[in-house]
Wavefront OBJ file of the C-alpha trace (Angstrom):
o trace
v 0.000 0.000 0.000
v 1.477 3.418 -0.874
v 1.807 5.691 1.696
v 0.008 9.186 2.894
v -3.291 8.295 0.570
v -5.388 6.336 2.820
v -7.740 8.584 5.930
v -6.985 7.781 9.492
v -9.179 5.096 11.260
v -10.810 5.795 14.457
v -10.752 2.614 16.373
v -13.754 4.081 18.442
v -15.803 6.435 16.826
v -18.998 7.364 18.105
v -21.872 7.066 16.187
v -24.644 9.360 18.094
v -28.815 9.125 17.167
v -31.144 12.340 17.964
v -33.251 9.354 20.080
v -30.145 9.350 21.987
v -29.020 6.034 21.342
v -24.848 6.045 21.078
v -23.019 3.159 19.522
v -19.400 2.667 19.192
v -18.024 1.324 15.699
v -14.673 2.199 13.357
v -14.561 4.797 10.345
v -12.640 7.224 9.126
v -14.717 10.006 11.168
v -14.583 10.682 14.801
v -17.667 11.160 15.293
v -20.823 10.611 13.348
v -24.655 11.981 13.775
v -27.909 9.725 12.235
v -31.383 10.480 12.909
v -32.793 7.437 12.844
v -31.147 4.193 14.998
v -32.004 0.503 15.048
v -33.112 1.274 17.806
v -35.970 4.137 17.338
v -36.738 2.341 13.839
v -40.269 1.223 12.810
v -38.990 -1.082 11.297
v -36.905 -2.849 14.226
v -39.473 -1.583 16.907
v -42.553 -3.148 15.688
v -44.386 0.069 15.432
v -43.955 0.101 11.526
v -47.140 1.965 10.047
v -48.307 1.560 5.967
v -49.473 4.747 4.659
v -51.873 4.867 1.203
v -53.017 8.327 1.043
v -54.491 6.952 -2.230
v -56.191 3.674 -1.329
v -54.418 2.034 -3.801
v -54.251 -0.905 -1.306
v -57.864 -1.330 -0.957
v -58.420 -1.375 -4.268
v -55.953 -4.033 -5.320
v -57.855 -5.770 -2.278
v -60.722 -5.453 -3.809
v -59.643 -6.222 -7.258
v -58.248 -9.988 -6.372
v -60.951 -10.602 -3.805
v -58.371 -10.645 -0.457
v -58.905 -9.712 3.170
v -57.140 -7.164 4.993
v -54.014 -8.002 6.723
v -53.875 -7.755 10.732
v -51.146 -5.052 10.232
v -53.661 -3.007 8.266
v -56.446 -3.317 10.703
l 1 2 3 4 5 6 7 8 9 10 11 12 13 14 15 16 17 18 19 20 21 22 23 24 25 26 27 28 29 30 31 32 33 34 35 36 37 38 39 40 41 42 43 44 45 46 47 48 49 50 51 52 53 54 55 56 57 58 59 60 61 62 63 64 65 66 67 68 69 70 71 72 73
């Protein structure tokens, strides 16, 4: 590997979510700021919501004869 090209590693660099949630990982920044976590996720929480501001999941419903998921209830 040459020499002088590659960014420094931080063994430690703290990785900081506007929940709160802090996790410590390695990259080339020191510190880094996300807004969403796996830990305030919908998608890892459970509290995932659908939204169809244009029913266009009724109607394929409809269409094919099917019953609403529990998730959409």
């Amino acid at each position: 590997m040459k020499k002088g090209i590659h960014p420094k590693y931080y063994e430690k660099t703290v990785i900081r979510c506007a929940c709160g949630n802090e996790i410590i990982a390695g990259s080339t920044q020191k510190e880094i700021r996300v807004e969403v976590c796996s830990n305030c996720h919908p998608f890892f929480t459970g509290k995932q919501k659908l939204v169809d501001t244009t029913g266009q999941v009724e109607k394929f419903l409809k269409k094919y004869g099917l019953e609403k998921p529990d998730f959409l209830k």
